[in-house]
N, C-alpha and C positions, 0 to 999 in steps of 0.2 A: 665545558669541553672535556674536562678532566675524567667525566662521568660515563661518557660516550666512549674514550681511549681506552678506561679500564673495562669496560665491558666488552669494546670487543677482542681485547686481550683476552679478558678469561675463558673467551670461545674460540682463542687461538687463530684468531683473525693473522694474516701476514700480509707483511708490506704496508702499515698503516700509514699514511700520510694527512697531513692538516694544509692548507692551503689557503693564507689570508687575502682573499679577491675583492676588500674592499677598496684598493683604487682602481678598480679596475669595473666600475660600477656596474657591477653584475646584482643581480637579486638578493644575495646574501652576502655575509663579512667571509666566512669561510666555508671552506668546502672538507670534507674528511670524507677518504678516499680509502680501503679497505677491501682486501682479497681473502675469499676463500675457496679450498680445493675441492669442493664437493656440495651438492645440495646442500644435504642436511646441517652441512658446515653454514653456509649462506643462513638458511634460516634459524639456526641458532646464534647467530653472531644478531642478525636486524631484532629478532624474539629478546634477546640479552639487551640489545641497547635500548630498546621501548619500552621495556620492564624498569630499567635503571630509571632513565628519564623521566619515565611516568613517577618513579616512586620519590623524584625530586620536583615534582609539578610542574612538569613539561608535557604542554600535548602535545603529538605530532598534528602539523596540517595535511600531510599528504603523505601518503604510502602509495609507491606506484614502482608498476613495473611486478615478477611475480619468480619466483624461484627459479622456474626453469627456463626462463630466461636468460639467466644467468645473472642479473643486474638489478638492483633494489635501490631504490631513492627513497630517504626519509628526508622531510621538510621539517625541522626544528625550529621555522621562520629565520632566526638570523644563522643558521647551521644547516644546510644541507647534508646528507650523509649518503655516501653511494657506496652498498655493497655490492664486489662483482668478484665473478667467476676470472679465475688469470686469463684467460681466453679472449673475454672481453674486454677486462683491462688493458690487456694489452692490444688490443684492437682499436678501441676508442681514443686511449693516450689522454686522458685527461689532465695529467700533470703537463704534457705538453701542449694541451690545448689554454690550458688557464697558463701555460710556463711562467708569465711575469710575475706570478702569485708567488708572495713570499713563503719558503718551505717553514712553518709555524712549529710541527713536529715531525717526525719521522721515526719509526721503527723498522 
């Protein structure tokens, strides 16, 4: 988890959130939840966290979803990771859709 936070740190990710969904029997234990304000911001932040992971032997299962979209899903298997645009964040409201999900971390 630690791996994912700090990388999308260094890409100046904002509003990071962790969200533990495991009683909540969802597909995964956690959800991390990450905004950023511009394309190139987005696919620097998902580019940064695939590269970390990968370089601690984590494959991703799934990459979906596509920049201009606004919204980027990485399947980590037990980590899901959603980069989005504020626009969509806040459209979607994920945190208030998982809400009973214990807040795990928060910047």
């Amino acid at each position: 988890m630690d791996i994912i936070i700090q990388a999308a740190e260094s890409k100046k990710a904002e509003n990071i959130v962790v969200l533990d969904v495991q009683k909540q029997k969802a597909i995964c234990d956690y959800l991390v939840i990450a905004s950023g304000g511009s394309a190139p911001q987005l696919r620097a932040i998902i580019r940064e966290i695939e590269a970390k992971v990968k370089e601690a032997g984590v494959v991703s299962r799934l990459f979906e979803g596509n920049i201009s979209s606004g919204w980027v899903i990485l399947d980590l298997g037990t980590i899901v990771v959603h980069v989005m645009s504020e626009e969509e964040r806040a459209y979607y409201n994920l945190e208030k859709l998982w809400g009973q999900g214990a807040v795990f971390y928060h910047v």
